[in-house]
DOBA-909229 format. One record per residue: residue in three letters; x, y, z of N, C-alpha, C in turn. Coordinates in steps of 0.1 Angstrom, whole numbers, padded with zeros to 4 digits, m for minus. Example, Ala and Ser with C-alpha at 12.3 -4.5 7.8 and 13.67 -1.06 7.14 Angstrom:
BEGIN
- ala | 0132 | m0057 | 0078 | 0123 | m0045 | 0078 | 0132 | m0033 | 0078 .
- ser | 0128 | m0022 | 0071 | 0137 | m0011 | 0071 | 0129 | 0000 | 0079 .
//
This chain:
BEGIN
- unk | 0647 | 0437 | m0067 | 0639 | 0436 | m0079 | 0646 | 0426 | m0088 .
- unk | 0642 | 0416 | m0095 | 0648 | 0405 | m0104 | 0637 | 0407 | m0119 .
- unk | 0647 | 0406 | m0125 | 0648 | 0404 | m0145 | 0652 | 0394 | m0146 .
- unk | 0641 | 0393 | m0154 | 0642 | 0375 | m0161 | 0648 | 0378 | m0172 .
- unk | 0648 | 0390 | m0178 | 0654 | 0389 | m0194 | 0665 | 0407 | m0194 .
- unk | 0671 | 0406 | m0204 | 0679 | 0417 | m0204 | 0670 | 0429 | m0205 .
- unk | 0662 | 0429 | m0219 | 0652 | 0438 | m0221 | 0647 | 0439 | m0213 .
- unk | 0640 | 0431 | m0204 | 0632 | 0437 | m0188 | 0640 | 0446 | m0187 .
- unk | 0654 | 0442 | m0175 | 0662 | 0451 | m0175 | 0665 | 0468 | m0175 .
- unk | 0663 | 0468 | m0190 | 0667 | 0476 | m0200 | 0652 | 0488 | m0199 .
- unk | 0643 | 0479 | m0196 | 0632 | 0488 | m0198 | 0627 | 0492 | m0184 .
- unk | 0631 | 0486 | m0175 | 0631 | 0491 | m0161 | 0638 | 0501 | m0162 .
- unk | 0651 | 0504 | m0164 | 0658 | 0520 | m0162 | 0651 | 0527 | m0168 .
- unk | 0648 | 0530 | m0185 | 0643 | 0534 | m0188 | 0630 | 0543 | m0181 .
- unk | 0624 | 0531 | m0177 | 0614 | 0539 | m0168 | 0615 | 0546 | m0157 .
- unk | 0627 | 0544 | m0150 | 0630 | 0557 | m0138 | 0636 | 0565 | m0144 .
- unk | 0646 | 0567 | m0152 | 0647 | 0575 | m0159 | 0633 | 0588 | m0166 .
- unk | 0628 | 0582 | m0169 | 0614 | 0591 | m0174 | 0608 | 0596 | m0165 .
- unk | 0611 | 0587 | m0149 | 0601 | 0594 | m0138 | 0614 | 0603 | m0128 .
- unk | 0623 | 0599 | m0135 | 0637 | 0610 | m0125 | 0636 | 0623 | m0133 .
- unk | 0630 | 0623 | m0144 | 0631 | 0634 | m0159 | 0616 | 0641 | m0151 .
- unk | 0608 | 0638 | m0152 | 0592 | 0640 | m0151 | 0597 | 0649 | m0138 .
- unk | 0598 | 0644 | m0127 | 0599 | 0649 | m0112 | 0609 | 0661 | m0116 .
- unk | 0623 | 0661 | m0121 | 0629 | 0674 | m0123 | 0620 | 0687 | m0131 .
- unk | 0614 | 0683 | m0142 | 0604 | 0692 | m0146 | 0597 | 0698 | m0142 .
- unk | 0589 | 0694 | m0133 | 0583 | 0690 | m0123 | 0585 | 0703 | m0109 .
- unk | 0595 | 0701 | m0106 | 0600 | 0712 | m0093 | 0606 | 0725 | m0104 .
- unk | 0610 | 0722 | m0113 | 0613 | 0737 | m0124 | 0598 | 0745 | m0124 .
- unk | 0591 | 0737 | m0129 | 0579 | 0743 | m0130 | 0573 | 0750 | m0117 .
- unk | 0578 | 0744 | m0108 | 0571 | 0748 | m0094 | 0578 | 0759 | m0086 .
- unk | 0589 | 0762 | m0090 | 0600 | 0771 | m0092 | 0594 | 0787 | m0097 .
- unk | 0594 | 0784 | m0111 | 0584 | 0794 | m0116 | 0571 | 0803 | m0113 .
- unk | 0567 | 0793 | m0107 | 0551 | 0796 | m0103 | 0552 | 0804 | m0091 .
- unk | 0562 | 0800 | m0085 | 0561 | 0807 | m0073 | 0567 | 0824 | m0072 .
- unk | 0573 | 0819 | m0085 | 0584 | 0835 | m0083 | 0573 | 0842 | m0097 .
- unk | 0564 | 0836 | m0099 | 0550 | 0844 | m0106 | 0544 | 0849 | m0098 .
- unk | 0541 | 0844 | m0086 | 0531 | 0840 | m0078 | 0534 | 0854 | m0066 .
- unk | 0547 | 0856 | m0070 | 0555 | 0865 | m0060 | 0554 | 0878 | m0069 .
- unk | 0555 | 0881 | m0079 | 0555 | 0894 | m0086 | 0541 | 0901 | m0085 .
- unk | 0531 | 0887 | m0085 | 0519 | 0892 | m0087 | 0509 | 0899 | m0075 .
- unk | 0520 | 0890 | m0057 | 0510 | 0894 | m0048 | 0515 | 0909 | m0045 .
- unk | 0523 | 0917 | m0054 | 0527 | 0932 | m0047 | 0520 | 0939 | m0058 .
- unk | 0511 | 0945 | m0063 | 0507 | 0949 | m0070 | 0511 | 0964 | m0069 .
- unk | 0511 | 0975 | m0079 | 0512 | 0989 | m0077 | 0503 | 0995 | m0072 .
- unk | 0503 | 1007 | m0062 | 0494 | 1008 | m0055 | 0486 | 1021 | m0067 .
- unk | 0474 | 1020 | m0067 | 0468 | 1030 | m0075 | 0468 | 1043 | m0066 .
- unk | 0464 | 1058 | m0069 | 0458 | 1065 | m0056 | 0442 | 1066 | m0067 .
- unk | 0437 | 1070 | m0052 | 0420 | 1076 | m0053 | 0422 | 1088 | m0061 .
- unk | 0407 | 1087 | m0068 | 0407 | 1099 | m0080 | 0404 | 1116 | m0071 .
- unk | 0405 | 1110 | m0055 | 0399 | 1122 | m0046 | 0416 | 1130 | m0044 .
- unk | 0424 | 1120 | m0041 | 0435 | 1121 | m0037 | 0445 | 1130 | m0050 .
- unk | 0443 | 1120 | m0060 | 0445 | 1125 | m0073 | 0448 | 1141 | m0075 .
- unk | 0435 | 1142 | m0072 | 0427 | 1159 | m0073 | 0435 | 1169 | m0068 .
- unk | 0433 | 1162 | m0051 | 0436 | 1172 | m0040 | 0450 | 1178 | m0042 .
- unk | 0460 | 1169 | m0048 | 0479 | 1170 | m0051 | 0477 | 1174 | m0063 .
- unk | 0467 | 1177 | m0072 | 0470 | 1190 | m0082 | 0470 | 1198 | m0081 .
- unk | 0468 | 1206 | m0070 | 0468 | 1220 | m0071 | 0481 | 1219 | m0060 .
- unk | 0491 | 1212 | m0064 | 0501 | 1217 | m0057 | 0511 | 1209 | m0069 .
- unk | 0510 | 1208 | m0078 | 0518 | 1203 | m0088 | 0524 | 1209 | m0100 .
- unk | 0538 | 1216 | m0100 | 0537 | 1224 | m0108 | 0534 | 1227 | m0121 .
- unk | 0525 | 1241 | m0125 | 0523 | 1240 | m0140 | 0533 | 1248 | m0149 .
- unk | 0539 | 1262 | m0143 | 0545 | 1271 | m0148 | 0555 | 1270 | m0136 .
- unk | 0568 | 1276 | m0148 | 0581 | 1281 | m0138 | 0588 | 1297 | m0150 .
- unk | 0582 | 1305 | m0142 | 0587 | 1319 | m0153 | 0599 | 1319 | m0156 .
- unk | 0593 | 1325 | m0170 | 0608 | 1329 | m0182 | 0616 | 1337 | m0177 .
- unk | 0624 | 1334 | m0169 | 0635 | 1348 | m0164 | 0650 | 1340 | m0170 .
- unk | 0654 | 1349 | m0179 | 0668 | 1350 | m0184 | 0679 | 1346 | m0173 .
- unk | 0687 | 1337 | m0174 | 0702 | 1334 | m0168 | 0700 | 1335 | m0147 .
- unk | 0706 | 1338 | m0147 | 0700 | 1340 | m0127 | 0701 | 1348 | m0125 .
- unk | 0691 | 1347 | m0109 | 0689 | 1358 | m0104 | 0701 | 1366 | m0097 .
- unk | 0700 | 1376 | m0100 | 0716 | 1382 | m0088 | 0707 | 1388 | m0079 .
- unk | 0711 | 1393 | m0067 | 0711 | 1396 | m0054 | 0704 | 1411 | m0055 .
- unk | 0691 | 1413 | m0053 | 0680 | 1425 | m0052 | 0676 | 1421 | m0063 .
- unk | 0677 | 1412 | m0075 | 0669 | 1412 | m0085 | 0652 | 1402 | m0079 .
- unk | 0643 | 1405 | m0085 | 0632 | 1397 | m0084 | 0625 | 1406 | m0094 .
- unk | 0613 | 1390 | m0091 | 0600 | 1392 | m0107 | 0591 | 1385 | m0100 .
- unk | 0577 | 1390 | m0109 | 0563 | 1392 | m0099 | 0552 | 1388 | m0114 .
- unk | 0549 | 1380 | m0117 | 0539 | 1377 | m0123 | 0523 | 1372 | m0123 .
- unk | 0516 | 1373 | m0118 | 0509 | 1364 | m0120 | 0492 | 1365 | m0125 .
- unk | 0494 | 1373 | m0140 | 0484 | 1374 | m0147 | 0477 | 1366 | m0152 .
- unk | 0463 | 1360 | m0152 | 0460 | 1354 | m0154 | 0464 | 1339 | m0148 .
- unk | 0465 | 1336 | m0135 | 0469 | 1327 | m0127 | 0455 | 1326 | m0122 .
- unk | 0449 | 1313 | m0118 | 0438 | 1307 | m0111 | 0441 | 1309 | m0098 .
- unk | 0430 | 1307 | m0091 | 0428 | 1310 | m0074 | 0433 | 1294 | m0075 .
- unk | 0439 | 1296 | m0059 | 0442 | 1283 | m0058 | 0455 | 1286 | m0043 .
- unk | 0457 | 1271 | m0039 | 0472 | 1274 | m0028 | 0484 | 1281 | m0030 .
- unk | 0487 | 1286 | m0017 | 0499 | 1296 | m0018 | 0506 | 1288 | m0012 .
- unk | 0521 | 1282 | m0022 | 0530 | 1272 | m0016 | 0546 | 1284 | m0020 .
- unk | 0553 | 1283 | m0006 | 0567 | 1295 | m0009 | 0576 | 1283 | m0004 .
- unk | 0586 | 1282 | m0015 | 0598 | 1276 | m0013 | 0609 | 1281 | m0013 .
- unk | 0621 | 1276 | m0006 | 0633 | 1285 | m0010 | 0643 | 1275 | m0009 .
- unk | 0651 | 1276 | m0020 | 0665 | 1267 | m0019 | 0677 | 1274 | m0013 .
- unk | 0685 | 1271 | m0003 | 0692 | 1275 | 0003 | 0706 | 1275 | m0010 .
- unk | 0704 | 1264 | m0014 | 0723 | 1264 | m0021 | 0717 | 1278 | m0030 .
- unk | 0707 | 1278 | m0041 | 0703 | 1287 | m0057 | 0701 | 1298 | m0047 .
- unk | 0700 | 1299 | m0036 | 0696 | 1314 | m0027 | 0687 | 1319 | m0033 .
- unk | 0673 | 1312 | m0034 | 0659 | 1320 | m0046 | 0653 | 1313 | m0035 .
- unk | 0641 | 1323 | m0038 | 0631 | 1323 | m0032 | 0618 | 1324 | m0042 .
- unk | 0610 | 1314 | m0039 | 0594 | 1314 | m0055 | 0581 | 1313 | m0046 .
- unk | 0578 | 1314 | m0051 | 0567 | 1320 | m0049 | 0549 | 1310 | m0061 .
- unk | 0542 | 1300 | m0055 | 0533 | 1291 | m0064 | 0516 | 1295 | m0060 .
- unk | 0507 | 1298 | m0070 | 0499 | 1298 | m0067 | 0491 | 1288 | m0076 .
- unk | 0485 | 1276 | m0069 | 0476 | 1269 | m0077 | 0488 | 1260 | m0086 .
- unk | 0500 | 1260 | m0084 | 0509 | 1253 | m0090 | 0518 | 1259 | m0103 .
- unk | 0512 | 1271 | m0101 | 0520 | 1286 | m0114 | 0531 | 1292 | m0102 .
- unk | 0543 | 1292 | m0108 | 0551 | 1300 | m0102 | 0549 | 1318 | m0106 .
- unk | 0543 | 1325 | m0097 | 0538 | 1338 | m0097 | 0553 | 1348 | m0094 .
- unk | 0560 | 1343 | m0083 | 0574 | 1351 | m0082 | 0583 | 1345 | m0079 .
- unk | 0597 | 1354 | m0082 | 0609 | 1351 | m0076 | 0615 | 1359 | m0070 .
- unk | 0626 | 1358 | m0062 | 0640 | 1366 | m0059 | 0648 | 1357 | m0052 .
- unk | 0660 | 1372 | m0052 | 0674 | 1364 | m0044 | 0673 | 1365 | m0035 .
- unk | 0677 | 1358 | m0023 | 0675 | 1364 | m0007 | 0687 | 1361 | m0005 .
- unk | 0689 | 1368 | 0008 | 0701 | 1373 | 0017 | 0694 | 1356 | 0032 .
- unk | 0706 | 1348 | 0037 | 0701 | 1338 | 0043 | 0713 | 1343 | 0058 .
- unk | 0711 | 1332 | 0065 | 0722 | 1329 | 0078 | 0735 | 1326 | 0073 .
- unk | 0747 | 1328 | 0081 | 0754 | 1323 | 0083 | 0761 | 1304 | 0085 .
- unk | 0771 | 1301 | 0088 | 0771 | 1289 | 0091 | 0768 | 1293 | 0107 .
- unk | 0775 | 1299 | 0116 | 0770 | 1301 | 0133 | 0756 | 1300 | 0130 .
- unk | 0745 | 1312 | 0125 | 0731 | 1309 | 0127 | 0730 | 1306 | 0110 .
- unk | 0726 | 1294 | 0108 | 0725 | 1286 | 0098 | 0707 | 1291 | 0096 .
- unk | 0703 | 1291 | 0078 | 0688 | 1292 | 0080 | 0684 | 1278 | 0082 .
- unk | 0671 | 1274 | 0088 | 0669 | 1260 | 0090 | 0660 | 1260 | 0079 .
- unk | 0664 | 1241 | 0073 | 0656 | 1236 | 0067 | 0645 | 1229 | 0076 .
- unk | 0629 | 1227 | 0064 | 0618 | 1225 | 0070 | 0608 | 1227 | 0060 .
- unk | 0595 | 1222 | 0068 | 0584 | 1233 | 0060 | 0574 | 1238 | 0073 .
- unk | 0575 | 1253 | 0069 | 0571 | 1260 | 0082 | 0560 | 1268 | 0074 .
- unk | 0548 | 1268 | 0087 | 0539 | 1279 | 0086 | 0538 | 1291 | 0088 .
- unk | 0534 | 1302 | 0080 | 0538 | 1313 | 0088 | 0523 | 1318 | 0101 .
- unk | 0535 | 1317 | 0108 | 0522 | 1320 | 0124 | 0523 | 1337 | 0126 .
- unk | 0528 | 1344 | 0120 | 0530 | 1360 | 0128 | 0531 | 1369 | 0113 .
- unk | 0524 | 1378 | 0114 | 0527 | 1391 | 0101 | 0522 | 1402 | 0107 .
- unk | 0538 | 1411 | 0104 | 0537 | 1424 | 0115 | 0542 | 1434 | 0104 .
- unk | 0532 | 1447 | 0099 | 0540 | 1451 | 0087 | 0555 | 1460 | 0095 .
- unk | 0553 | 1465 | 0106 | 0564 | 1472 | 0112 | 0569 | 1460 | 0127 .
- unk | 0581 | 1458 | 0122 | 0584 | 1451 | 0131 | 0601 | 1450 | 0135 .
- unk | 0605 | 1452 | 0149 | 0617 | 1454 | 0154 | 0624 | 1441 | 0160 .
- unk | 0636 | 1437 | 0158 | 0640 | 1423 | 0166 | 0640 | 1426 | 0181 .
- unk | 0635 | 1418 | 0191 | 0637 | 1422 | 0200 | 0657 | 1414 | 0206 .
- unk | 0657 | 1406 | 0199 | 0672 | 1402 | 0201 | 0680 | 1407 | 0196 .
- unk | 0677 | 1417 | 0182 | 0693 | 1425 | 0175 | 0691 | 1441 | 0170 .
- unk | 0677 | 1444 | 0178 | 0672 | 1455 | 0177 | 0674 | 1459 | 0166 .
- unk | 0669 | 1454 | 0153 | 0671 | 1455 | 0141 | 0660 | 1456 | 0135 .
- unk | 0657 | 1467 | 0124 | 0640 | 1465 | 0117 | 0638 | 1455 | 0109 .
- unk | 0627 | 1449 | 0111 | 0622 | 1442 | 0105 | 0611 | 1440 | 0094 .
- unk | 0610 | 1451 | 0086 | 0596 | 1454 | 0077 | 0591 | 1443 | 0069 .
- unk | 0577 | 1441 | 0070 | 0572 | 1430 | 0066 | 0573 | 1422 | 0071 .
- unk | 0577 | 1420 | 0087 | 0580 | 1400 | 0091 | 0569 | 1396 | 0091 .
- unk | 0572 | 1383 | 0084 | 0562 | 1369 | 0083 | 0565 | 1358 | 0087 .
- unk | 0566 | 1349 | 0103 | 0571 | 1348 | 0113 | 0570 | 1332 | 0105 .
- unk | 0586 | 1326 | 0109 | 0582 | 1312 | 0110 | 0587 | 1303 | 0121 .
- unk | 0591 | 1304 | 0125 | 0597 | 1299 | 0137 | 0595 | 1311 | 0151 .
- unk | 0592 | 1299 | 0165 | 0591 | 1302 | 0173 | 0605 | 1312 | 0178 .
- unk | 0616 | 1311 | 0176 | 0630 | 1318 | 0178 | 0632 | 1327 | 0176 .
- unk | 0622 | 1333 | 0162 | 0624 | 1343 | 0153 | 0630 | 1342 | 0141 .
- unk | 0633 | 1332 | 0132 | 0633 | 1328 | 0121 | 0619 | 1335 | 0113 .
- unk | 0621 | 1344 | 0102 | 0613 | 1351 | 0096 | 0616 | 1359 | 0082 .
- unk | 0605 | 1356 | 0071 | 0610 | 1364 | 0061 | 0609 | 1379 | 0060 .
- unk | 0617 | 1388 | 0058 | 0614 | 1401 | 0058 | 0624 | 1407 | 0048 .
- unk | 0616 | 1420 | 0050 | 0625 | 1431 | 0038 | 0637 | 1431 | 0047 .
- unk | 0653 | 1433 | 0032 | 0665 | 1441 | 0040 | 0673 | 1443 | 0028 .
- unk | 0684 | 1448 | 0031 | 0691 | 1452 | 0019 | 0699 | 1434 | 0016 .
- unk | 0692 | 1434 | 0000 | 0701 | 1421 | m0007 | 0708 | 1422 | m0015 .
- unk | 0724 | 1424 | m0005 | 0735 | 1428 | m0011 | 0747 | 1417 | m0015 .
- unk | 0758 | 1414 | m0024 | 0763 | 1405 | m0019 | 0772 | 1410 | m0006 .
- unk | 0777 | 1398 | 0000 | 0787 | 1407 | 0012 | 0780 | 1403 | 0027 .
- unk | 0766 | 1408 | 0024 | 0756 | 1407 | 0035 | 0750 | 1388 | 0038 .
- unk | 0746 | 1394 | 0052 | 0741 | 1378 | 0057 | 0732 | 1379 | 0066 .
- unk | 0723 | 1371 | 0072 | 0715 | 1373 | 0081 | 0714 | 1363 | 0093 .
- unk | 0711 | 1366 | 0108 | 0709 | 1357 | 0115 | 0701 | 1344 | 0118 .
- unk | 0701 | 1342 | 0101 | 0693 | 1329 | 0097 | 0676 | 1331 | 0093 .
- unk | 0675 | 1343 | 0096 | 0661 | 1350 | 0084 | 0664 | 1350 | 0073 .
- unk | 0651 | 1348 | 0063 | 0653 | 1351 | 0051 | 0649 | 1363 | 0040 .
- unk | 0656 | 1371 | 0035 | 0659 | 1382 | 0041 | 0656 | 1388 | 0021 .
- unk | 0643 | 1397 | 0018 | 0639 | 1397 | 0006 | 0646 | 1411 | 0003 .
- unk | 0642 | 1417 | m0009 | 0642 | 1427 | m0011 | 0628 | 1438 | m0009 .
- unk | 0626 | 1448 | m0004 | 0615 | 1459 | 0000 | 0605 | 1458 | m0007 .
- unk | 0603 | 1465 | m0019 | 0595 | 1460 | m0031 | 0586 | 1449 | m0029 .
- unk | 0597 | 1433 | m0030 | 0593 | 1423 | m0030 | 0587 | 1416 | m0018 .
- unk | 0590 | 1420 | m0008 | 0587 | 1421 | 0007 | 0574 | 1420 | 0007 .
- unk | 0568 | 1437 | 0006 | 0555 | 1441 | 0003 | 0545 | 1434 | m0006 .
- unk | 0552 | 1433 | m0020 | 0540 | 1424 | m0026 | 0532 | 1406 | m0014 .
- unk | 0551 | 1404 | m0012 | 0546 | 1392 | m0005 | 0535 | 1392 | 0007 .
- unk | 0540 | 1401 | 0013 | 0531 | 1404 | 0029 | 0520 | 1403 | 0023 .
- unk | 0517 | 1414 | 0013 | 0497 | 1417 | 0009 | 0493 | 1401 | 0001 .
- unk | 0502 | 1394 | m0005 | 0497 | 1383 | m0005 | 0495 | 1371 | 0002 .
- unk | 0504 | 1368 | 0012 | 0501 | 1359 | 0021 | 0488 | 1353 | 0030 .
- unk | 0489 | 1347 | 0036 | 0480 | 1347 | 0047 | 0488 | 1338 | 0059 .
- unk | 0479 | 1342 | 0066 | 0484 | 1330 | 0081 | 0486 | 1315 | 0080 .
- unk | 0493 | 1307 | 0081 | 0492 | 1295 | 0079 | 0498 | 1290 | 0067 .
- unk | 0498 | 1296 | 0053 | 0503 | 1296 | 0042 | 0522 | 1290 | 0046 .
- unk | 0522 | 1279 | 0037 | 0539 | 1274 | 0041 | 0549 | 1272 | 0032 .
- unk | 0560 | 1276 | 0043 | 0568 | 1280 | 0034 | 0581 | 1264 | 0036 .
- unk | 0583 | 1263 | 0025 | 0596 | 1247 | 0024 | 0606 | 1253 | 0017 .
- unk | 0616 | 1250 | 0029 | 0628 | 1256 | 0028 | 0638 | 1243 | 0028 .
- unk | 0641 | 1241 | 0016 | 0654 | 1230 | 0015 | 0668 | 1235 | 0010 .
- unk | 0678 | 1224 | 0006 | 0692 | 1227 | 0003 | 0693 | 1220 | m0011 .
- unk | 0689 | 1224 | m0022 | 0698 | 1219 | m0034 | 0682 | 1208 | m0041 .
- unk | 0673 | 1213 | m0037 | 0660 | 1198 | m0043 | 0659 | 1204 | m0058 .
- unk | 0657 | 1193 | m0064 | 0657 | 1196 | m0079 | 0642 | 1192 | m0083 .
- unk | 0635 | 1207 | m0090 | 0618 | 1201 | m0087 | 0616 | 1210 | m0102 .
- unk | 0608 | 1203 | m0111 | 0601 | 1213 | m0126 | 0590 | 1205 | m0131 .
- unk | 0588 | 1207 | m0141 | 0575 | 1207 | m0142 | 0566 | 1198 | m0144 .
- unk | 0555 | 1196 | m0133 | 0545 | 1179 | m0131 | 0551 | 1177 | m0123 .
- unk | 0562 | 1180 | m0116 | 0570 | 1178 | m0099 | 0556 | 1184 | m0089 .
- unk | 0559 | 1176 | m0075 | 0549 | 1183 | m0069 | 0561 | 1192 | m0053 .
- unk | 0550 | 1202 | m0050 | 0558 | 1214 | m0046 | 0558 | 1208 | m0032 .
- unk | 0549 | 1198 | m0029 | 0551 | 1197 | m0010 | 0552 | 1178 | m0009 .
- unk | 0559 | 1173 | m0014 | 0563 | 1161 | m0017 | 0573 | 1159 | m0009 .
//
């Protein structure tokens, strides 16, 4: 390229300059757009107002006023004025409580007596398939009043003495009293989620 004059020159840079300036702005801008362009194609997923519904009645509403913890044969039984609705039983292995939800109201509690480390209770969420109000182990010829069967092995909740000191072959193991109320409330199929240490209150949901 040839300049006749200096100012040519002078006004030629100039002008790539403005288009070396222009083009950098240029890909900035195009930079942006795209990392817009990227936020925008993940949107939050909404749920259906059907769906919504159905995971309320498993969402907790109430967790009963019971003073300081539970000790070992203590339990409580509430549920006056509680709406019909699902029967969801949880139990935390570390808090050794066992609760008890109907319709997303905590209706009971107690301490239970668990396994050992040899027969460890297993975590899960299990249905209960078997309710026998008199019932004997056939592996430790031991009574079992009230079993409400969760596992094929024999994994099962039942009455026994909830002492400290004591342990069980990995059943979970109520107090008599509390046994009974549970049995006449249950049903077949009703499940029970047995974890170690989940930290769950209130607007938490119970089978999450």
């Amino acid at each position: 390229m040839k300049f006749t004059t200096i100012a040519g020159f002078a006004a030629a840079i100039l002008a790539l300059l403005a288009v070396g300036g222009w083009l950098a702005m240029s890909d900035h801008r195009s930079q942006v757009a795209t990392r817009t362009t990227t936020v925008q194609s993940s949107p939050q997923p909404t749920p259906s107002r059907a769906k919504a519904a159905a995971d309320e009645r498993f969402v907790i509403k109430r967790i009963l006023p019971i003073d300081g913890p539970i000790r070992y044969g203590d339990w409580h039984w509430d549920e006056a004025n509680v709406p019909a609705g699902p029967l969801v039983i949880t139990v935390d292995l570390d808090a050794r409580v066992l609760s008890v939800f109907r319709n997303g109201y905590e209706i009971a509690a107690t301490a239970v007596l668990l396994g050992t480390q040899d027969k460890p209770t297993p975590t899960g969420v299990f249905p209960i398939t078997q309710k026998r109000e008199r019932h004997v182990s056939n592996l430790y010829d031991a009574p079992m009043p009230f079993m409400q069967r969760l596992t094929d092995d024999g994994i099962s909740i039942h009455a026994t003495k909830v002492e400290n000191g004591y342990a069980s072959h990995g059943c979970i193991g109520v107090p008599a009293p509390f046994a009974k109320k549970l049995f006449e409330t249950t049903a077949l199929g009703d499940k029970v989620y047995i974890t170690r240490g989940k930290q769950v209150g209130l607007g938490d949901s119970l089978v999450s």
